[in-house]
N, C-alpha and C positions, 0 to 999 in steps of 0.2 A: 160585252164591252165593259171595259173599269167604270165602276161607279165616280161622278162628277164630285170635284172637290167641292164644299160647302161656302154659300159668302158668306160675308159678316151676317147680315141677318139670318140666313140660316142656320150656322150655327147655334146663334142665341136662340134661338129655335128650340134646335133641338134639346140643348141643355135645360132650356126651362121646362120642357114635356119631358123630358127623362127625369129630370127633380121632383115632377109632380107626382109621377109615376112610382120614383121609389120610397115617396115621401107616404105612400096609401100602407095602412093596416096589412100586413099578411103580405107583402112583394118577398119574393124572393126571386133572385136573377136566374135566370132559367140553364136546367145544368147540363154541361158541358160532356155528361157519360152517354157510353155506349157499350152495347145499342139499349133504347130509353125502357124505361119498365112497362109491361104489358097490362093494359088495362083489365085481362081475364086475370082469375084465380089458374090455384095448378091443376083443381076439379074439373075446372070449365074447359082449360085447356086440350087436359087428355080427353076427356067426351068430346070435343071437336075434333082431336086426333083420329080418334076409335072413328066418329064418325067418314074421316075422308081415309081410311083403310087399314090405317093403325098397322100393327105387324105386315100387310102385306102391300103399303104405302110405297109407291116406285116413284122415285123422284125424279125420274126422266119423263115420267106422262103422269101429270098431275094437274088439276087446275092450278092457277095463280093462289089465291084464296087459301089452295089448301096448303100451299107450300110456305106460305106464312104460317100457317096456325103451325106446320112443322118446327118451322122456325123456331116460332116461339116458345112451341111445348118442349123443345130440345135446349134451352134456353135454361125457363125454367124447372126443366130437370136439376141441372148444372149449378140451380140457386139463386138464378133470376139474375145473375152476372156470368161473364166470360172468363172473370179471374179468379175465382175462390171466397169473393168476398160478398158474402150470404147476405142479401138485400132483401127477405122475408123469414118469416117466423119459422117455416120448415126445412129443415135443415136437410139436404139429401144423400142419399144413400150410395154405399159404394157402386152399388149396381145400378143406381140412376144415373150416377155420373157418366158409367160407362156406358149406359143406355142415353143417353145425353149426347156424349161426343162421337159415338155411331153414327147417331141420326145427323148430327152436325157435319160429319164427314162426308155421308151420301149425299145430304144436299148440296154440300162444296161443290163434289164429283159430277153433281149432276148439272152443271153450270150456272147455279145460284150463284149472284156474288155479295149476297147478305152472309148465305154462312159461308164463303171463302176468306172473308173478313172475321168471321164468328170462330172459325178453326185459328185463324192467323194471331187473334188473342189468347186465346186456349194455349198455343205451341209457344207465345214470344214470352206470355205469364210465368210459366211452368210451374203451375198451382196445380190445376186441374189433371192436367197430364204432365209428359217427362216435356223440359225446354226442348223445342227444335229454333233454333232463328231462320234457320238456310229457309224451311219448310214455311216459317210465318211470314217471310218475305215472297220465296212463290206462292204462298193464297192471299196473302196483301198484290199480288200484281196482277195476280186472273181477278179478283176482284175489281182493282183501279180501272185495266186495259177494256173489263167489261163497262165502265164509267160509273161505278159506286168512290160516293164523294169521301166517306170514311176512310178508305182504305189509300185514296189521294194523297189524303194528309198525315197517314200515316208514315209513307213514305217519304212523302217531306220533311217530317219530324226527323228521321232517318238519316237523309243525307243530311239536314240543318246540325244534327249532331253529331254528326258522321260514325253513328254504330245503329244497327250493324252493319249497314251501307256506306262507301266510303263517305267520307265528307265534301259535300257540293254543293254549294251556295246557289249557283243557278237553275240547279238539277232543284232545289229543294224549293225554288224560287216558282219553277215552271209545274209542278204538284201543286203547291199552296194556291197558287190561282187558278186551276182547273177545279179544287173543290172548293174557291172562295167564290167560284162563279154558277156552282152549285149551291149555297145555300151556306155554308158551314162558315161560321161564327169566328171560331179561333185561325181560319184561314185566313178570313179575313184581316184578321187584325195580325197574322204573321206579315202578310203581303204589306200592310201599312208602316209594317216595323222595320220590312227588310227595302223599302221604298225610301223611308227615314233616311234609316241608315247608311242606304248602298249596300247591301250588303246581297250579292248574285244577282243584283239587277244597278242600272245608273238610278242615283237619289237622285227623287222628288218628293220633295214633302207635299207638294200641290196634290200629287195624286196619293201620297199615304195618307194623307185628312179624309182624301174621300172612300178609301177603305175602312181609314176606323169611324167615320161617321155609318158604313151601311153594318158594319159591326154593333157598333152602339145601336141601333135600331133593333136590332136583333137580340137588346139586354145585353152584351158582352161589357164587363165592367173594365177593363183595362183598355179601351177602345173608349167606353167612355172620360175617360179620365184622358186621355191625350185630348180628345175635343176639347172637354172641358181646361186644360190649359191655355189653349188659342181663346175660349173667351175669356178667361180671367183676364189675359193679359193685354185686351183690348188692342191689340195687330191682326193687322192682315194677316188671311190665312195661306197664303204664297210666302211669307213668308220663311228663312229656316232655322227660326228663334229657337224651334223645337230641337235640333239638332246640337244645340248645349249638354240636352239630360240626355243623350242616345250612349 
């Protein structure tokens, strides 16, 4: 279900525990990349690989467990991003790369839809490998139809700016709330923007308050910042005062 729009007390609520919050030494808003960096090293990594069978690793019979550690040693083969952009000190090899989106491919094949997602960055970047879109859009959809929230909102981003998928407002409308009801942060605060606005759904600002509020709970700072307009300006949150800056 959509999360309940916030009353006056609550929002005052919430803004004064999220000021406290960002007001502490050391906050930083929690980020928004994918997929998040792995708490192993790349040593740790491959020895957990080697361990669950390394070269002779079938990603059709494998435990859960081990298909993560694949993941993520295929990962950071790659440079600990999807898109060429080296997020650790070792910078990798042409042959890891290639040993990287291998392993990244078998696990797609194999019906993960962590690296169907993890391929669909790879092909839509075209850093890492040559651009396919057609191809980052079929592993953004075995991903989504398997119910991974990343690849939800990729979609939506998609048709919201209609490349490379046409342009569909409601189509982008109906993704964003499938992975804002999963968990993800910038879903939600699209939902509350495209709720504002009307924009593939009828405006409510009733119910885009209470998207960017369960956003802002989650650190999203432009979610905070719509909250935080409704208390500055001491109205009702039914209101659609907010519909001036849309």
């Amino acid at each position: 279900a959509d999360p309940p729009p916030p009353d006056e007390h609550t929002t005052r609520q919430l803004v004064k525990r999220w000021t406290a919050q960002e007001e502490r030494p050391g906050y930083a808003p929690p980020s928004q990349n994918w997929p998040p960096p792995s708490r192993s090293d790349f040593s740790t990594l491959r020895r957990a690989f080697t361990a669950c069978g390394a070269e002779s690793f079938d990603p059709g019979h494998h435990e859960v467990a081990c298909g993560e550690v694949a993941f993520q040693y295929a990962t950071s083969l790659l440079g600990g991003t999807l898109c060429g952009h080296i997020e650790s000190e070792r910078e990798p090899s042409e042959a890891e790369i290639s040993e990287g989106i291998g392993l990244m491919k078998r696990l797609a094949a194999s019906g993960m839809p962590t690296a169907a997602c993890g391929m669909a960055y790879i092909l839509s970047c075209g850093i890492l490998a040559e651009e396919d879109e057609e191809a980052a859009v079929r592993y953004h959809q075995q991903a989504a139809s398997a119910g991974f929230a990343q690849s939800m909102q990729e979609i939506a981003i998609m048709h919201y700016l209609g490349d490379p998928l046409p342009q569909d407002a409601a189509a982008a409308v109906r993704y964003y709330r499938q992975a804002a009801l999963l968990g993800l942060s910038q879903s939600m605060f699209m939902m509350g923007e495209c709720l504002l606005s009307g924009e593939g759904i009828a405006q409510d600002t009733a119910s885009a308050l209470g998207w960017f509020a369960a956003a802002g709970e989650l650190g999203h700072c432009s979610a905070r910042s719509r909250i935080r307009e409704v208390a500055e300006r001491d109205i009702p949150v039914n209101v659609s005062s907010l519909m001036e800056e849309v």
